[in-house]
C-alpha positions in Angstrom: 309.1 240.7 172.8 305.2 240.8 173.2 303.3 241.7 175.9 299.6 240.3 175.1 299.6 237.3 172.7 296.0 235.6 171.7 296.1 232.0 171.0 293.4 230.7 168.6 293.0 227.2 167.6 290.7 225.0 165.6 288.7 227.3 164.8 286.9 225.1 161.7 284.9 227.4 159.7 282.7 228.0 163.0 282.4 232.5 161.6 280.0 233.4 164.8 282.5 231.9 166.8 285.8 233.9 165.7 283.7 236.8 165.6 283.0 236.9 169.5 286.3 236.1 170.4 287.6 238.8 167.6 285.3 241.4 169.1 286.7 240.9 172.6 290.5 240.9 171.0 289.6 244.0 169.6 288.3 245.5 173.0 291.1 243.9 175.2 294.3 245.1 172.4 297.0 242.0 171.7 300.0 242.6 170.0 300.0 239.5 168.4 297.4 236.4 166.9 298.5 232.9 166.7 296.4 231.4 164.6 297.0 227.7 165.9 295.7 225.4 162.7 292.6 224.0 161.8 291.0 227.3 160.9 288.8 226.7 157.9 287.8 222.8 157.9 283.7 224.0 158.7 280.9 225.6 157.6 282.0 229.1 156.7 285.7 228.4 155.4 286.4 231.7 152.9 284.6 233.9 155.1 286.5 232.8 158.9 289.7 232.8 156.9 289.1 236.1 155.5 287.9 237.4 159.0 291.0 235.9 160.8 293.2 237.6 158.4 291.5 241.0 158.9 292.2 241.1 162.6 294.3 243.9 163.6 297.2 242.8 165.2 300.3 240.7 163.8 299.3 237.2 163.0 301.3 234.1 163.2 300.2 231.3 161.8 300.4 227.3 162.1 299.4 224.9 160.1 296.8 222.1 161.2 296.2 218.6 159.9 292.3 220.0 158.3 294.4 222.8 156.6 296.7 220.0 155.2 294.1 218.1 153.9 292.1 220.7 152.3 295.1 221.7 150.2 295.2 218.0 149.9 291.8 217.7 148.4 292.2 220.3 145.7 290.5 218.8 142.3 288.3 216.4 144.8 284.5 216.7 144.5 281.8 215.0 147.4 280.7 212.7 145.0 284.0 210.7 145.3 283.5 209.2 148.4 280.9 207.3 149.9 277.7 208.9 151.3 278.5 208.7 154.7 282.2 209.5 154.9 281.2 212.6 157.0 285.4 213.7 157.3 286.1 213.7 153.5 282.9 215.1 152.4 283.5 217.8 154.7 287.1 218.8 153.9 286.4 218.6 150.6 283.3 221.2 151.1 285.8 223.4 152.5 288.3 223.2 149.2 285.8 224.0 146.9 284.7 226.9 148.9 288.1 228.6 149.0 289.6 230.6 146.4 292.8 229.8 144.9 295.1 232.5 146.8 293.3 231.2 150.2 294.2 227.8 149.5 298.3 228.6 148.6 298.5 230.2 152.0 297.1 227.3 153.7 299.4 225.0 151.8 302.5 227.9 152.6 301.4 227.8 156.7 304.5 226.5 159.0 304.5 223.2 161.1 306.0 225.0 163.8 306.7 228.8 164.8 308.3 230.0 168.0 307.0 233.9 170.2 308.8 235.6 172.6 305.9 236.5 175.2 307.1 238.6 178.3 307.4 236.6 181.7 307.2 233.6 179.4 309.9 233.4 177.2 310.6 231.7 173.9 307.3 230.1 173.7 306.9 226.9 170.6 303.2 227.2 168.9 302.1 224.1 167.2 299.1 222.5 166.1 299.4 218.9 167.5 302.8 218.2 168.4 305.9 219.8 167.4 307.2 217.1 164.9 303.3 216.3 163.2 300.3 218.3 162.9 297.7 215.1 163.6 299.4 213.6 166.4 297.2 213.2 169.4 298.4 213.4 173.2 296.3 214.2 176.2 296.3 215.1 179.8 295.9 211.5 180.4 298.8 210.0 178.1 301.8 208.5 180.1 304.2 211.2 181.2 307.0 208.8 179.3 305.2 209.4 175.9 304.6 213.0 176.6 308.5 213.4 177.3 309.5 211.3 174.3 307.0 213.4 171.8 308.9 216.4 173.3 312.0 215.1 173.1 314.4 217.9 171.8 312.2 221.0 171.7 314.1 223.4 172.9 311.5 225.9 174.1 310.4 225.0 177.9 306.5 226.4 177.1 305.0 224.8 173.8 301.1 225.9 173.4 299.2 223.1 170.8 295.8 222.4 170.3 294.1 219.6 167.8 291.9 217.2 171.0 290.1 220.7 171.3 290.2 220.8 175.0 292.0 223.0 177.0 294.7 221.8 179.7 298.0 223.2 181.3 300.5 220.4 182.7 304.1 220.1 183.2 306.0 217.2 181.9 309.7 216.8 182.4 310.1 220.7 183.5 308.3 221.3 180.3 305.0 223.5 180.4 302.3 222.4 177.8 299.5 224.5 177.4 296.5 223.4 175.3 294.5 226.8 174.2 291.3 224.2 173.7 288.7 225.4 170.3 287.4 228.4 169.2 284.9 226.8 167.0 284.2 223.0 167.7 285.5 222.5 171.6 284.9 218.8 173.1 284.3 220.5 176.6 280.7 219.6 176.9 279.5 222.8 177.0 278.8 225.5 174.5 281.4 228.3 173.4 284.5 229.4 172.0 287.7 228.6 174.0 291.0 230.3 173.3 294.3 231.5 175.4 295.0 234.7 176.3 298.9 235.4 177.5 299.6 238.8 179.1 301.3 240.2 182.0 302.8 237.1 182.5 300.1 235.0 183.4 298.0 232.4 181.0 294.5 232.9 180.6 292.1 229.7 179.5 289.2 231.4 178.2 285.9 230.4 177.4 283.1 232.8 176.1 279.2 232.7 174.3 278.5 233.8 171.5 275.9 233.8 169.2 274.7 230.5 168.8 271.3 231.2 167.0 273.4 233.0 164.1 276.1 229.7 164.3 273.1 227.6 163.6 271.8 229.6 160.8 275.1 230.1 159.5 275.4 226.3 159.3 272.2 225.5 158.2 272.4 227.4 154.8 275.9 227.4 153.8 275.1 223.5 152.5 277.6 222.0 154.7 277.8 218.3 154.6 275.5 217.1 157.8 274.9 220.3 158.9 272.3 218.6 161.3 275.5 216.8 163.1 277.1 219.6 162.9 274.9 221.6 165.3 273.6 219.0 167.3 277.4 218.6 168.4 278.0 222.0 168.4 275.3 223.4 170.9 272.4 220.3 171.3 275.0 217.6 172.7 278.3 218.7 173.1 280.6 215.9 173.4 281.9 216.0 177.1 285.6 216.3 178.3 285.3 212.4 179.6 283.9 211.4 176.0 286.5 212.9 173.8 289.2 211.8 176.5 287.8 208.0 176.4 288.3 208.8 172.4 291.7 209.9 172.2 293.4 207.6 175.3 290.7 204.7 175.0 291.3 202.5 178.5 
């Protein structure tokens, strides 16, 4: 049973970002990391995977669609694809800057894995949903797609991520918790966002962190559109409404 659980999702090769929130995991104590999917797909790939793996406390990890699809792309180079296919070029970026070992684990990460968390119970960590790691849902999808996409689960809490915004509903006595981005949130405002779980409460947490070493970070590690990159990072955030209008167009 553990007491203090961190949840950590899409966290996409954002480094300054995982080290805030790793600092303050480190101050607060956890007994145990989920590391929700998603992690490497960004600018600093070996070196947030190395980080995340460093952290000292047991870590559970899920796999994501952008950890897929990097394994995915191994033997794939930038030139393949057309100048302005900003989604391959990127993931492919983030395969040729991982070692061979990092990429078997990522290939080797579960779809689904399931935490006992005192005062919550069997709790089922996923990336997306608990039968595929790109399905999208929101706060906004009918509550008769939400039941059917849960359809089965066992657990009563399930704790996802993938639309990188954070949200807690109930759906068919069902609690679904989204524990938003550490590294690329669509909250329209600067930071990292995670979930903390202890003493039997949930914690949606959003903290700065050092956005001036983020955009140097970005700017020399060569990433494809870097200049996107930051401008949606800390210049113009994509707000909540935006990325809802995305995902559950009306």
């Amino acid at each position: 049973m553990r007491k203090r659980v961190a949840a950590l999702y899409d966290i996409h090769g954002n480094l300054a970002a995982l080290e805030a929130v790793a600092a303050e995991i480190e101050r607060i104590g956890v007994d145990a990391i989920i590391a929700g999917g998603d992690l490497v797909s960004g600018p600093s790939p070996g070196e947030t995977l190395a980080l995340l793996r460093q952290l000292p406390a047991d870590l559970i990890f899920v796999r994501g669609n952008a950890d897929r699809e990097v394994v995915e792309s191994i033997g794939r180079q930038e030139t393949e694809f057309e100048p302005g296919d900003v989604d391959a070029r990127r993931t492919v970026f983030a395969t040729n800057q991982l070692a061979p070992e990092a990429l078997s684990f990522l290939g080797s990460l579960p779809l689904t894995e399931t935490v006992e968390i005192a005062g919550f119970g069997p709790t089922l960590f996923c990336h997306a949903t608990p039968r595929r790691d790109d399905e999208t849902f929101t706060e906004r999808s009918p509550q008769s797609r939400i039941a059917e996409i849960f359809a089965g689960v066992d657990e009563a809490i399930v704790v996802c991520g993938h639309t990188h915004m954070q949200f807690d509903l109930v759906n068919d006595n069902r609690r679904i918790i989204n524990a938003g981005s550490v590294g690329q949130p669509f909250e329209g405002r600067p930071g990292a966002y995670w979930a903390l779980f202890a003493d039997g409460s949930l914690d949606l947490r959003r903290m700065d962190y050092n956005y001036a070493r983020a955009r140097q970070l970005i700017e020399k590690s060569g990433y494809p559109f870097a200049d996107m990159q930051i401008a949606d990072l800390f210049d113009a955030p994509p707000t909540r409404e935006e990325a809802l209008l995305t995902f559950e167009p009306r």
